[in-house]
VOGU-3710 file (C-alpha; in Angstrom, 3 decimals, decimal comma):
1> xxxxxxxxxx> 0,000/0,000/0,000  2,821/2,330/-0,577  4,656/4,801/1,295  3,296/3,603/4,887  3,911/0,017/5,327  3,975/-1,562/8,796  5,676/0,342/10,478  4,480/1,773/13,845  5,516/4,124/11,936  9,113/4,525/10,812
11> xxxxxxxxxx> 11,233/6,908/13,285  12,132/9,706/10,401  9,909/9,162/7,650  7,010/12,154/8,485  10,078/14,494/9,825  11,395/14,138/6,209  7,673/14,614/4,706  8,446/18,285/7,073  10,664/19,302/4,710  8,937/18,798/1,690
21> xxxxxxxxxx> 6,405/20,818/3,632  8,450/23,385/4,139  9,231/23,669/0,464  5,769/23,679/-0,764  4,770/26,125/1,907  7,511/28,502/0,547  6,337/27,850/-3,129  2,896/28,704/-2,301  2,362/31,735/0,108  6,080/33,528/-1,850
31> xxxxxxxxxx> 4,695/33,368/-5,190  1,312/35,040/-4,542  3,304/37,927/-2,725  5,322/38,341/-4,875  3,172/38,601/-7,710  0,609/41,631/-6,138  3,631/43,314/-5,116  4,270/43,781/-8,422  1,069/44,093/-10,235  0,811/46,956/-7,564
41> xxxxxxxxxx> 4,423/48,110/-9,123  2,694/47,850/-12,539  -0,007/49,524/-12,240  2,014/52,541/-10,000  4,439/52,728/-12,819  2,097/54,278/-15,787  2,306/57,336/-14,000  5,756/57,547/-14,915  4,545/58,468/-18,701  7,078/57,647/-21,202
51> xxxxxxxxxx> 9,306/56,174/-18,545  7,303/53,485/-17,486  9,018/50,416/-19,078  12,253/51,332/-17,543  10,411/51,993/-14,668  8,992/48,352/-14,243  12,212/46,657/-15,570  14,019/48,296/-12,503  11,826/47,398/-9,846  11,309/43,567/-10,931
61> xxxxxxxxxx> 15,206/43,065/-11,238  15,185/44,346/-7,748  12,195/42,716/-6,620  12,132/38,931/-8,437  15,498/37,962/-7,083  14,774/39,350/-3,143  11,405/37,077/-3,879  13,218/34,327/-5,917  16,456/33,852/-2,918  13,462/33,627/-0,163
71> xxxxxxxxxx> 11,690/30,705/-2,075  15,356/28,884/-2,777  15,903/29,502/1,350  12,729/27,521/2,127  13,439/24,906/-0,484  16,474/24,664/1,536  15,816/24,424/4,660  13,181/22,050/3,680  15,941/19,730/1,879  17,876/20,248/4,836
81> xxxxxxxxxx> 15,071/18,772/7,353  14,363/16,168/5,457  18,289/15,189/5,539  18,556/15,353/8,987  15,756/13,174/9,220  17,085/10,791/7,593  20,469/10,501/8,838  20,676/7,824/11,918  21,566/10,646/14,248  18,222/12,245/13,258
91> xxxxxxxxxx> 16,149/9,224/13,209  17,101/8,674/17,232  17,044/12,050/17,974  13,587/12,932/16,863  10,729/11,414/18,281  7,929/10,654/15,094  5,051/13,318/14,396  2,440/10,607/14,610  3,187/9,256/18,090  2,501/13,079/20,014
101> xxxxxxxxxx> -1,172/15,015/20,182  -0,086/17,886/18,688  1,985/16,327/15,640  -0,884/13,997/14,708  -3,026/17,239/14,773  -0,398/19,199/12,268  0,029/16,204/9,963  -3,595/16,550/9,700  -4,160/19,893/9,512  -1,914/20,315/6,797
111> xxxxxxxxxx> -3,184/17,023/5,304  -6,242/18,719/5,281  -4,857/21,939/3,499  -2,686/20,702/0,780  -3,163/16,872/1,224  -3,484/16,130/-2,601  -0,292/17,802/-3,516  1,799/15,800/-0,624  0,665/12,858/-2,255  1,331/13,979/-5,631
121> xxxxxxxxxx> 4,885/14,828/-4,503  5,025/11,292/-2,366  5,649/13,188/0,522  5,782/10,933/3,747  3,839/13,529/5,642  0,950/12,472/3,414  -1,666/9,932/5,381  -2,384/6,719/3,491  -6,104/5,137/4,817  -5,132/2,855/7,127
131> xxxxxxxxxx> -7,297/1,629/10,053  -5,129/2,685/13,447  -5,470/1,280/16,927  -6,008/3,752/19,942  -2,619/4,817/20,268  -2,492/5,568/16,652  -0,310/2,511/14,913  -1,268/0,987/12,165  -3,679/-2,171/11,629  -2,633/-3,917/9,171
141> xxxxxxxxxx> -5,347/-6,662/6,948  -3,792/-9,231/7,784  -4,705/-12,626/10,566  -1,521/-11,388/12,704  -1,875/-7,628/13,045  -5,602/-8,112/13,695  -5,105/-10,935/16,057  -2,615/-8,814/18,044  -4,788/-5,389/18,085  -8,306/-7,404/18,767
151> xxxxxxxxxx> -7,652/-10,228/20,943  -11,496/-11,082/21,289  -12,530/-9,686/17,759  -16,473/-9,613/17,175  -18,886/-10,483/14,324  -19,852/-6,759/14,390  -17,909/-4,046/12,779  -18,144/-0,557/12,508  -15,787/1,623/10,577  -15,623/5,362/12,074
161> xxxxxxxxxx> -14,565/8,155/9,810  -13,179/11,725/11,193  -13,813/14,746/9,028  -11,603/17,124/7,195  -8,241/17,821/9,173  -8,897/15,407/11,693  -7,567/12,269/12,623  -9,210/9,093/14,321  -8,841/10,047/17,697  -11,809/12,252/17,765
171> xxxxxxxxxx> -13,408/8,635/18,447  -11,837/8,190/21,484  -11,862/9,340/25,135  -8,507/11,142/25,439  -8,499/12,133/21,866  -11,472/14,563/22,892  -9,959/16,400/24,874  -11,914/15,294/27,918  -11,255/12,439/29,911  -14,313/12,344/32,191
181> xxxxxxxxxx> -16,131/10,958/28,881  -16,152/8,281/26,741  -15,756/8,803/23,427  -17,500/6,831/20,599  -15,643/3,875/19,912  -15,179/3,395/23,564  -18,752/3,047/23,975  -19,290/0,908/20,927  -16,631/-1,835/22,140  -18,940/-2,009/25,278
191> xxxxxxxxxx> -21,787/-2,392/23,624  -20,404/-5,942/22,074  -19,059/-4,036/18,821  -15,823/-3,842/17,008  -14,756/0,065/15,954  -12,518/0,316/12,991  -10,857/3,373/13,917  -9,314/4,755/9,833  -7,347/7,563/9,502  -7,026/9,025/6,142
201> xxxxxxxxxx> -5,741/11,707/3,879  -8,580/14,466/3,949  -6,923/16,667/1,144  -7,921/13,781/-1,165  -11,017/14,152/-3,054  -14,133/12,344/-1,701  -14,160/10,021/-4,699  -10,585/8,512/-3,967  -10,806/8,291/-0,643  -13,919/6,472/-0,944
211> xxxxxxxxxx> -12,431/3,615/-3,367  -9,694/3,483/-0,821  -12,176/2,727/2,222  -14,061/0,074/-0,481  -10,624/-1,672/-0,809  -9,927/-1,547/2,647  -12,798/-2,919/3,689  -12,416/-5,125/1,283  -9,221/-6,868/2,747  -10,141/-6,351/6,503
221> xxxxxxxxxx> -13,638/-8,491/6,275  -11,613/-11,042/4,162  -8,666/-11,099/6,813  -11,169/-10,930/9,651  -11,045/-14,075/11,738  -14,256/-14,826/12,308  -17,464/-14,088/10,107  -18,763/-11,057/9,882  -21,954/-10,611/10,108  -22,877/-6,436/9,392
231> xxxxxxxxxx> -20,621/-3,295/8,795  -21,828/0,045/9,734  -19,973/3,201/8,686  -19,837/5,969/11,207  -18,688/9,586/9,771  -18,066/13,206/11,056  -18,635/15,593/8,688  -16,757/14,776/5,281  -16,110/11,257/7,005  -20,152/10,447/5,901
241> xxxxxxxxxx> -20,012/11,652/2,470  -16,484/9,193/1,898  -18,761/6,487/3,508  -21,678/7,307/1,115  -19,714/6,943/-1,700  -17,498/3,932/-0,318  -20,346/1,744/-0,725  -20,723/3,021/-4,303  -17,934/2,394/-4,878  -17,927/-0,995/-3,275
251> xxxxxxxxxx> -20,677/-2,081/-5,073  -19,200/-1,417/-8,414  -16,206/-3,683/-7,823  -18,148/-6,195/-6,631  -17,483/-6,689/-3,428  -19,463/-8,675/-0,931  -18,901/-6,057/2,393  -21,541/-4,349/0,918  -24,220/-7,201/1,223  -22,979/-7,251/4,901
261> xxxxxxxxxx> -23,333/-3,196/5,195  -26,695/-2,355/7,592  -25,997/1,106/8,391  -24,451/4,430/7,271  -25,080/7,123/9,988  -23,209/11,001/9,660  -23,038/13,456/11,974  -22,743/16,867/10,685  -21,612/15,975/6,878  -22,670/18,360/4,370
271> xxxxxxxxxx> -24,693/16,678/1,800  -25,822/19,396/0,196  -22,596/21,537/0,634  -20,641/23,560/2,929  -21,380/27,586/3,228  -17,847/28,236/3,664  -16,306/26,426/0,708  -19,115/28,235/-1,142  -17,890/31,490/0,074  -13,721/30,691/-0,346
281> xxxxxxxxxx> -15,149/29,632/-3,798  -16,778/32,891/-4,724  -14,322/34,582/-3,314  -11,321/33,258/-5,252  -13,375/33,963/-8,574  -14,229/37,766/-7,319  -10,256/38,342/-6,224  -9,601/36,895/-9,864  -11,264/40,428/-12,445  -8,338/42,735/-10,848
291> xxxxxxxxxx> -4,306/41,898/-11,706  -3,394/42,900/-8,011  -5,646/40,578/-6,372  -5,405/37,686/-8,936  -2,555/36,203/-7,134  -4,667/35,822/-4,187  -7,498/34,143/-6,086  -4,430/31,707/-7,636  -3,403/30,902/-3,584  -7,325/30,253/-2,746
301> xxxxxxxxxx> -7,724/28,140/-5,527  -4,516/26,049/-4,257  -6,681/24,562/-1,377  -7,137/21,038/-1,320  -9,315/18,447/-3,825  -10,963/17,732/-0,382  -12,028/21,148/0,450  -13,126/22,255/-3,174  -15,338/18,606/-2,597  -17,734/20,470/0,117
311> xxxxxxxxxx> -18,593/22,956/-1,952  -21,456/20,621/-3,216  -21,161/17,932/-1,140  -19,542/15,841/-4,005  -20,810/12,274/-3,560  -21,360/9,187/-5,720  -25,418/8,879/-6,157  -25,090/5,453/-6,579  -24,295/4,741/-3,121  -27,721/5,834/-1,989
321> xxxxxxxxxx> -29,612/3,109/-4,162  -28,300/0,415/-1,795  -32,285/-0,777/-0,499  -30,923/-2,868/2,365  -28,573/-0,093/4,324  -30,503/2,248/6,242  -28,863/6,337/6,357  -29,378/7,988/9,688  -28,642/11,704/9,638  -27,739/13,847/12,530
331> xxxxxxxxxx> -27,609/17,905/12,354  -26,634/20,539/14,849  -27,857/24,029/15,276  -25,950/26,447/18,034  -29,537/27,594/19,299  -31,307/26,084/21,595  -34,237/24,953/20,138  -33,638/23,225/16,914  -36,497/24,170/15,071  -35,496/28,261/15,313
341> xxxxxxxxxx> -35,106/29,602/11,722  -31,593/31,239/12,486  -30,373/27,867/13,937  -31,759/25,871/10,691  -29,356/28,599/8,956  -26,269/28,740/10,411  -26,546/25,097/11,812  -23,387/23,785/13,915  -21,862/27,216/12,375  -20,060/24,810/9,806
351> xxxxxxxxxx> -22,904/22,952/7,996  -26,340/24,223/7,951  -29,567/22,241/8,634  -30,676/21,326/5,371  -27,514/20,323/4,230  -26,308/17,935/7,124  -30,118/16,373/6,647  -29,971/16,091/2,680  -32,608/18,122/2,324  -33,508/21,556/0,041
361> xxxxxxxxxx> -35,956/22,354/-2,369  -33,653/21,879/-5,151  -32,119/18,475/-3,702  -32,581/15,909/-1,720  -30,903/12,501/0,102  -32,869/10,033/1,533  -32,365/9,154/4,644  -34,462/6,537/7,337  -33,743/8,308/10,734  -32,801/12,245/10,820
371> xxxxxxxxxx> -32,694/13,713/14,221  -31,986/17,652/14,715  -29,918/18,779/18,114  -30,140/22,077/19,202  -27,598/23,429/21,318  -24,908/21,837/19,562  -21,899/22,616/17,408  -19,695/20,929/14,445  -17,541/18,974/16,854  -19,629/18,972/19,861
381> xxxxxxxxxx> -21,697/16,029/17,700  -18,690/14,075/17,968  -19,047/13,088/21,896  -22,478/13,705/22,696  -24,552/11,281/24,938  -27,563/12,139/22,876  -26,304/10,969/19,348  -24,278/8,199/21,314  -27,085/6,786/22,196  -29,289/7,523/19,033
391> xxxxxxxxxx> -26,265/5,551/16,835  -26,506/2,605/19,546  -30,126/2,615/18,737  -30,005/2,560/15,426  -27,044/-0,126/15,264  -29,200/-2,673/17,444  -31,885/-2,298/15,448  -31,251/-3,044/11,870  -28,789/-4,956/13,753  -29,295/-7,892/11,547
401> xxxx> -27,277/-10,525/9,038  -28,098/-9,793/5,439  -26,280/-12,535/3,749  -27,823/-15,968/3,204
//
């Protein structure tokens, strides 16, 4: 599966990925200033009449190599981390990104941000879909690693799915932030099921991250030691609409998970689209009309094949003509009372009412169960007793063995 094998993970690898963030992060916020400094030089310079030309030639020869030797200096230091990192002094001296809080929150931040170019550039700070145990390792499909992660594996399985920039500890107890609660997968394993806990590459678009959940699943219910006898799919925000089209996409290679799937359930995904990738989108073509904001709109548009997904809600259709899995739909509003008309607007503040329930008068998802929560907001979904014990509802009812 490529760059991350087995590996608990390696010692140096996501330090080096560092340095090819460092690069890219150079390329991308130098260029843009750069360029409006001097469309602002351009435009400054036709006062100078019939000197103009000279005028602009003089600034740019002293302004693209200042610009040009501060890119090179990033690329350099970037090079330079990633060398380190890979020397054996480096490898012992630095302690890997994914094994602290705070550098599993950066990997996928920036994951998040530029995800699809760190994977185009084979970066190791790009996050292949893997499914991770609680202290973040890696799972892999095979009898031995599952054997060793789930000593008393069960015929249930549910696969939980974080949302853009996140990782998979928003499932879990500590990984909230607050240890006087449980967190969702804890809850689930004592309530006799097995959580699939996947970390993934949210700067992907929906529709490959979705055929690399379908293959996934794929090889874990085929490496699974016992039968299984359901899969539900569990997802925060973008997490649902990858699940969505995962079964899609499951269905058109074929593969038999998907007679064993019983429930897809979201909390907060925007299945109509997100407001705010609306807006960045709009305002990216608006910077775009005037030469000394066109750089800007050129940085905007640099955002992730993710992000531009939630603009619409980008999902496979097909995955919704699956008769036998049942959708359950949860939305949040930050008033009170759920039914108010400025909560139904702003929502959980990141994905309005009608969109995190599928429906508008224009479009529409079907879904079996839709419950609306006032009083909460985009994360606050993630560890709430309410929708904890709505999704344990709804698992133990259609709760049942669809194959033969």
């Amino acid at each position: 599966m490529g760059r991350e094998t087995n590996r608990a993970d390696s010692d140096s690898n996501d330090w080096q990925g560092l340095g090819d963030l460092i690069a890219l992060g150079s390329e991308r916020l130098i260029t843009p200033v750069k360029e409006v400094h001097q469309a602002i030089t351009d435009r400054w310079s036709r006062l100078a009449g019939p000197w103009r030309e000279p005028a602009r030639r003089t600034s740019r020869a002293f302004t693209t190599p200042l610009y040009e030797s501060i890119r090179l200096t990033g690329l350099g230091v970037g090079r330079a981390v990633s060398f380190a990192a890979s020397t054996e002094a480096g490898s012992q001296a630095l302690r890997p990104l994914w094994q602290t809080r705070r550098g599993r929150e950066f990997q996928a931040f920036i994951n998040g941000l530029w995800g699809d170019e760190l994977d185009r550039l084979k970066s190791n700070l790009s996050t292949e879909m893997r499914i991770r145990n609680t202290s973040g390792g890696i799972i892999s499909p095979n009898r031995a690693s599952i054997a060793e992660a789930f000593p008393e594996p069960g015929p249930r399985l549910v696969v939980l799915l974080h949302g853009l920039g996140d990782t998979e500890q928003v499932w879990n107890r500590k990984g909230l932030g607050d240890h006087s609660e449980d967190g969702l997968a804890d809850i689930l394993t004592d309530n006799s099921f097995t959580p699939l806990l996947v970390r993934y590459n949210t700067g992907l678009g929906v529709a490959r991250n979705a055929l690399a959940l379908a293959n996934l699943s794929d090889e874990f219910v085929e490496a699974w030691p016992l039968a299984v006898e359901n899969i539900s799919f569990i997802g925060h925000s973008m997490g649902g609409l990858v699940a969505r089209s995962a079964l899609s996409a499951g269905n058109a290679a074929g593969h038999n998970w998907t007679q064993r799937t019983t429930n897809i359930v979201t909390l907060g995904s925007p299945h109509l689209g997100a407001p705010l990738e609306k807006g960045v989108h709009l305002a990216a073509a608006g910077l775009a009309q005037t030469p000394e904001s066109r750089p800007i709109s050129m940085f905007l548009d640099q955002r992730s094949a993710g992000i531009k997904d939630l603009r619409f809600g980008t999902v496979d259709d097909n995955s919704d003509h699956n008769s036998k899995v049942n959708y359950h739909f949860v939305a949040g509003t930050v008033t009170n009372k759920p039914d108010n008309i400025l909560g139904r607007i702003v929502g959980d503040l990141i994905v309005p009412v009608a969109s995190a329930t599928g429906q508008s008068k224009s479009r529409s998802v079907t879904a079996n169960n839709v419950r609306v929560l006032g009083g909460r907001n985009h994360r606050a979904l993630l560890r709430d007793p309410v929708v904890h014990q709505e999704i344990l509802s709804w698992l133990s009812v259609n709760n049942v063995h669809l194959v033969g």
